[in-house]
N, C-alpha and C positions, 0 to 999 in steps of 0.2 A: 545502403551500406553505412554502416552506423561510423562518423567520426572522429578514432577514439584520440586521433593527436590532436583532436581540436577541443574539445575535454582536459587532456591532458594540460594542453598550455592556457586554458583557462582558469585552472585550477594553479598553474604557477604562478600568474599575475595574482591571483586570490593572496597567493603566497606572501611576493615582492609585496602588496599592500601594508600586510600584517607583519611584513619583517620576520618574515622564517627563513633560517637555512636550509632549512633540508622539513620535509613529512614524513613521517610513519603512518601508514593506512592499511590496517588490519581488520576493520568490519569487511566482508566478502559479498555484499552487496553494492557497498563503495569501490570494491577492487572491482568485478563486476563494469561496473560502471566506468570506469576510468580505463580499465583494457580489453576484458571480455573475458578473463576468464570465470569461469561458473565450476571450479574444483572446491575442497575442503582445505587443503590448506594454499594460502598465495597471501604474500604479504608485499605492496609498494613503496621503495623508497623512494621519494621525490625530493629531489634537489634543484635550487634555480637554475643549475647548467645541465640536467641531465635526471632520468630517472632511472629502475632499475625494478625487475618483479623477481623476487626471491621464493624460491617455494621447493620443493622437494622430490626426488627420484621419482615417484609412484606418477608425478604429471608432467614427466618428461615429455613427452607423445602427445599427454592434451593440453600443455603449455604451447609447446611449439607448434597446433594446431589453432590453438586460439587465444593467446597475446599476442595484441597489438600495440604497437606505439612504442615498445618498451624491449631491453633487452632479458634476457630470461637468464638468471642464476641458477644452478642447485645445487643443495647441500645433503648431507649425507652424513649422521651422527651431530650434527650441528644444531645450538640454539640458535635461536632467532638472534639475540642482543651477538649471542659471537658470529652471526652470516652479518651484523651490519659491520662491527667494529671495524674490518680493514676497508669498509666502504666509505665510512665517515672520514673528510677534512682533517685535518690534525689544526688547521687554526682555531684561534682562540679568541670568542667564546662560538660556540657551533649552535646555534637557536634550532632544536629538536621539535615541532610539534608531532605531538599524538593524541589519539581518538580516546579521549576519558572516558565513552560511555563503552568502548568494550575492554580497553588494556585494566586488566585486574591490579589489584595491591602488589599480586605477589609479581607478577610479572612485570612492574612499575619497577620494581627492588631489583629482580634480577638487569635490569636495562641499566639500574645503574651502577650495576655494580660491575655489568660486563664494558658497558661502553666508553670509548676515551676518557679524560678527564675532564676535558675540553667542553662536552656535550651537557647542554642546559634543554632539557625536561621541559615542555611547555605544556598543560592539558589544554585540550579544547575540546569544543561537541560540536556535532552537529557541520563540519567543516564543509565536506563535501556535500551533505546533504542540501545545504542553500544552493549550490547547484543544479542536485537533483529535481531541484524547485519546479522548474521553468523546461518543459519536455518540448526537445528541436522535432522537423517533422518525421523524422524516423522512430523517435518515439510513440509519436502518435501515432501514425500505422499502425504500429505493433499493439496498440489498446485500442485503436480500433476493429483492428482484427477480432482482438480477443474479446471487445464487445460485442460485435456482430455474430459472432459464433454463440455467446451464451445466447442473446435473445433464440438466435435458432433453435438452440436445445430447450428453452425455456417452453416454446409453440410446439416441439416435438412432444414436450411431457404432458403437456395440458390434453392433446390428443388420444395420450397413452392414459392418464387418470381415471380410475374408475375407484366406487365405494372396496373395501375388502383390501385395496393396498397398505402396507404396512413404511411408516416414514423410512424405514430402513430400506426398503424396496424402492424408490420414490430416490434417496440418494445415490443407492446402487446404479439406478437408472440415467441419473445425471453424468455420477463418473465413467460410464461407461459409454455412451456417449459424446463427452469430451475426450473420449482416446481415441473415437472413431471419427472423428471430426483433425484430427491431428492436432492438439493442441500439447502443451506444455503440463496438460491438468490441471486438476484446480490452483485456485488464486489463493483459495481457503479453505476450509473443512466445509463443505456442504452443508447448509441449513436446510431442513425439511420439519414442519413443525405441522398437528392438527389439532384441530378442537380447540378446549383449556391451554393444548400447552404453548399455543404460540403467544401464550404473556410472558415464556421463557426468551428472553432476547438475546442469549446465544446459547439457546437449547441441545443439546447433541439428538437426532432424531433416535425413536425409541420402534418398539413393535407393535405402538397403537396403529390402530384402521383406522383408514377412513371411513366415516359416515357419512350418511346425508344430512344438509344442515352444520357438518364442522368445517371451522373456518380453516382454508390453510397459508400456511406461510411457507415461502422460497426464498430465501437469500445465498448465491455462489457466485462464481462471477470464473470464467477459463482465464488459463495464463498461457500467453504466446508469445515468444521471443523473448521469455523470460518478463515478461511486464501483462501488470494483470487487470481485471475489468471488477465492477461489482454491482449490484443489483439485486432487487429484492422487491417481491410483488406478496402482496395479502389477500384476498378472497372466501367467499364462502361458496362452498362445493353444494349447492342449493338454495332455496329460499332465505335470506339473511334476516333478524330481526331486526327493528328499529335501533335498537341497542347497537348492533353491527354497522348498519347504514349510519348510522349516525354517527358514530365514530370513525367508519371510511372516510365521509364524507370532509370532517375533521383535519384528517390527517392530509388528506389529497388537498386540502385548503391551505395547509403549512405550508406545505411542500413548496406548491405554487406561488406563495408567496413569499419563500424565501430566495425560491429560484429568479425570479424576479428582478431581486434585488440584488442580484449575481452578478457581479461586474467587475471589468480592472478598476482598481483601486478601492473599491467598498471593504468593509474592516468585515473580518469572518466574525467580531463578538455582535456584530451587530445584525449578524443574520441570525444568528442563536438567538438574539435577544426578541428579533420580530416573534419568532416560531414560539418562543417561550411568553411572551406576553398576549400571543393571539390563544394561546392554550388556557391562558391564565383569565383572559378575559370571558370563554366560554366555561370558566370552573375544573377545567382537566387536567390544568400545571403538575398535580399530583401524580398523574399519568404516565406523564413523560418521563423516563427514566434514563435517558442518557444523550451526549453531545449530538449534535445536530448533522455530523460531517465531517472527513476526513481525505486528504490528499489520496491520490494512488498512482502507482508507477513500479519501478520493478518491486516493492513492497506493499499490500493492499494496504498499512495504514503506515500515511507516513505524512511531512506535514505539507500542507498547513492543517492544523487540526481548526475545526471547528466549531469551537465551544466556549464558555464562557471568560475563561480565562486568556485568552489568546488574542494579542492586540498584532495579528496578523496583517497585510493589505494582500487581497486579491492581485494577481497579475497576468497579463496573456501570456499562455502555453502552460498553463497548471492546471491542474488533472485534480474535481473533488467529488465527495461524493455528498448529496444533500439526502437527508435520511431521515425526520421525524417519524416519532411513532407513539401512538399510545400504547395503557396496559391494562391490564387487571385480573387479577386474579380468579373473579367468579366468571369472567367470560373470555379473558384470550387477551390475545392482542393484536392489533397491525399496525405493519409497517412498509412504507413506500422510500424505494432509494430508486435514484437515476443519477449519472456518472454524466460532469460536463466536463467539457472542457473551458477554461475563461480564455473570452476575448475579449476587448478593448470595451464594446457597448455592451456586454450583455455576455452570458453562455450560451455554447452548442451542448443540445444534449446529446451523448455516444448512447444511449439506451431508450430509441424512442417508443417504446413499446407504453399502446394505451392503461389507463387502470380501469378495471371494471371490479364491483363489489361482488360479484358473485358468477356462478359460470355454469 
């Protein structure tokens, strides 16, 4: 049972720290997080003595079935800035924070134009999400569920694979399978890539066949209890060239040895930086086209990113994904992800499924 008053008053102390009166929380991944509900519209006011989930007729039924911690408002012909106004203090000055990266200009302008006079506007980012950072063990269940279920699907397709399939058939087959498995559905769009095209590194699969001798790529990952897994295996469906082998062989060597290097407190630029100079030392730097790793939880990409710019630290109960991969155009590409989780000496991998270059 997921604990959302202890969330909640986590995120009030965040509060007290930073000297806020009150929060506004309108990202729906954050509300989500902080009560449970999973509607389209729900907005949280948090205040240091008390909070409040504002949202609208239409989730009468599935507020009251699933906020917690919180008491539930609704409005009817009402804006948002006029459902806070007689909610807010009347003292003076009232410290406002809200979520800069969703509240727009225009709806910046109505908030001040509707709300007390009292009320000071504070943007911030990213508030709740340092939260989200660090997954209690209920979280992890829930991704590891949802990791255990993709490997399965992943063994189920490999069975099912034959030459003549077409990538759209191959995805069709995953999602239909994650419905039969009971999951939440994907985490992401379905990757399914063959041949040439898996140099495309988020390809939409097409109605090429498989052949014998094309390489294929998998990257999806199920989502369960709203929190989701990720994953991704490359192979050639036949005898593999040197050229292939040798670029697996590559990639499965990044991997390895950034996973490695996985640990509480290790800086994520500096796991980029191994993958990116072990590339750079065999001449393939060229190759590598994108960051190395990304956070996951109820968003597949969320932080700590893992790429060069990010002077992030590792910490136990964070959920990432280590991803290297080469490219190129005249023959393809691969790429190897596994989902850890970090602990204290090292990572657990959630996706322990071997890599083989070809099948």
């Amino acid at each position: 049972m997921i604990k959302y008053e202890a969330r909640q008053e986590r995120f009030r102390r965040w509060m007290g720290r930073e000297h806020f009166d009150g929060f506004l929380i309108t990202n729906l991944t954050n509300v989500r997080y902080l009560c449970g509900f999973t509607g389209s519209n729900g907005t949280i006011l948090m205040t240091q003595e008390e909070g409040i989930f504002l949202t609208d007729g239409r989730y009468r039924f599935q507020a009251a079935d699933e906020v917690q911690g919180l008491p539930v408002k609704f409005a009817v012909g009402k804006s948002l800035p006029r459902q806070l106004k007689p909610l807010i203090p009347a003292r003076i000055p009232f410290r406002l924070g809200f979520e800069s990266d969703v509240v727009t200009v225009v709806q910046h302008g109505f908030l001040l134009q509707e709300l007390r006079s009292n009320v000071v506007l504070e943007p911030t980012h990213s508030a709740v999400q340092k939260l989200r950072l660090y997954k209690d063990s209920d979280e992890i269940r829930m991704i590891r569920k949802a990791a255990g279920t993709t490997l399965s699907i992943f063994e189920e397709v490999l069975d099912t694979l034959q030459p003549g399939m077409t990538e759209k058939q191959v995805q069709r087959l995953i999602r239909s399978l994650m419905e039969d498995a009971g999951t939440d559905g994907e985490a992401f769009e379905t990757i399914v890539l063959f041949g040439k095209r898996t140099c495309l590194v988020h390809g939409k699969p097409s109605e090429y066949s498989l052949r014998e001798g094309d390489l294929v790529l998998m990257d999806f990952g199920a989502r369960y209890g709203g929190y989701c897994s990720d994953f991704t295996r490359t192979f050639c469906y036949g005898k593999p060239s040197q050229k292939i082998l040798k670029s697996f062989e590559a990639v499965q060597d990044a991997l390895n040895r950034a996973s490695a290097k996985a640990k509480a407190g290790a800086n994520v630029c500096d796991l980029e930086q191994t993958v990116r100079r072990y590339f750079r030392r065999i001449g393939r730097d060229r190759e590598y086209l994108h960051a190395l790793g990304h956070g996951v939880g109820l968003e597949i990409h969320e932080a700590p990113r893992l790429n060069a710019q990010s002077n992030s630290a590792l910490a136990p109960g964070m959920v990432i994904t280590i991803e290297p991969g080469l490219y190129g155009r005249q023959w393809g590409g691969i790429r190897l992800e596994n989902l850890y989780l970090v602990r204290k000496d090292g990572v657990e991998n959630l996706t322990p499924h071997p890599f083989f270059p070809s099948l």
